[in-house]
C-alpha positions as CSV (number, residue, x, y, z in Angstrom):
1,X,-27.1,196.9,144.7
2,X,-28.3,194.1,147.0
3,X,-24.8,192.5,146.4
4,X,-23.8,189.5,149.3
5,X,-20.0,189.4,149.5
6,X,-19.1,185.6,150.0
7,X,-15.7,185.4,151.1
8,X,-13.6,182.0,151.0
9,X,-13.0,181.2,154.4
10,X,-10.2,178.8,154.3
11,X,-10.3,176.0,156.3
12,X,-8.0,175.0,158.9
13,X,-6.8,171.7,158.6
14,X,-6.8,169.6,162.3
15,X,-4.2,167.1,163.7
16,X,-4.8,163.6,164.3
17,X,-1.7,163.6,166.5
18,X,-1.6,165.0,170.1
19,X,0.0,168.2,170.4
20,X,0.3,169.2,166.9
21,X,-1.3,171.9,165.4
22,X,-1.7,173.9,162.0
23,X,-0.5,177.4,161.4
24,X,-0.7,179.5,158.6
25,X,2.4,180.1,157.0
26,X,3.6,183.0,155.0
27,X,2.5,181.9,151.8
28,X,-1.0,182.1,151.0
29,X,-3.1,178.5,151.6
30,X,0.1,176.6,153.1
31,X,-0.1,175.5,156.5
32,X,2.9,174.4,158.6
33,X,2.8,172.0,161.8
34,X,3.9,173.1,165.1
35,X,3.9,171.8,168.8
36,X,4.1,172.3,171.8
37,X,3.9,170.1,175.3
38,X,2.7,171.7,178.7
39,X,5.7,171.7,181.5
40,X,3.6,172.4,184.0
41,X,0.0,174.4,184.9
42,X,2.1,178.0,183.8
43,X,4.1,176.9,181.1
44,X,4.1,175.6,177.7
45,X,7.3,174.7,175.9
46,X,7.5,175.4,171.8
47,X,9.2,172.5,170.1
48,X,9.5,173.3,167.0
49,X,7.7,174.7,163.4
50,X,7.8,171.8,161.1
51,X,6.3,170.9,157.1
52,X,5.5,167.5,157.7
53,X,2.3,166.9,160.5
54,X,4.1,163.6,161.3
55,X,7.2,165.1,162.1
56,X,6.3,167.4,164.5
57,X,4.2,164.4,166.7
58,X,7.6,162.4,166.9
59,X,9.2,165.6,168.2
60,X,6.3,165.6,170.6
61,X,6.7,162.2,171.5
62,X,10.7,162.2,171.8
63,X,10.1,165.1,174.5
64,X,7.4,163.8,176.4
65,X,9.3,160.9,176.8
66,X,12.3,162.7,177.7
67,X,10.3,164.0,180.3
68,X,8.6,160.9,181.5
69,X,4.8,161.0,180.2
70,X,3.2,159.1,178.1
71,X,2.6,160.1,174.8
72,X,-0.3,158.8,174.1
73,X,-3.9,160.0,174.5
């Protein structure tokens, strides 16, 4: 009766790449890559959901760019 339920906690995986970040998609243990770049102290713009974690740092690199920071760390 002294059962211990042990449930699987899944693990969330991290981004090397600034900006990016894992979210759980709708199909169980997938993860998709999104980001998303500060405008200013209020406001954060979305730019986009994406499979690939490298795809979604060049999108964060073409807009910070396109606004004039740097990119990097």
């Amino acid at each position: 009766m002294n059962e211990v339920l042990a449930f699987k906690r899944t693990v969330i995986p991290r981004s090397r790449f600034r900006g990016v970040y894992a979210f759980r998609s709708r199909v169980p243990g997938v993860f998709v890559w999104q980001c998303s770049l500060s405008i200013d102290e209020r406001r954060r713009e979305h730019l986009g959901t994406f499979m690939d974690e490298v795809a979604a740092a060049r999108a964060f690199d073409v807009r910070a760019r396109a606004l004039g920071r740097s990119s990097e760390c």
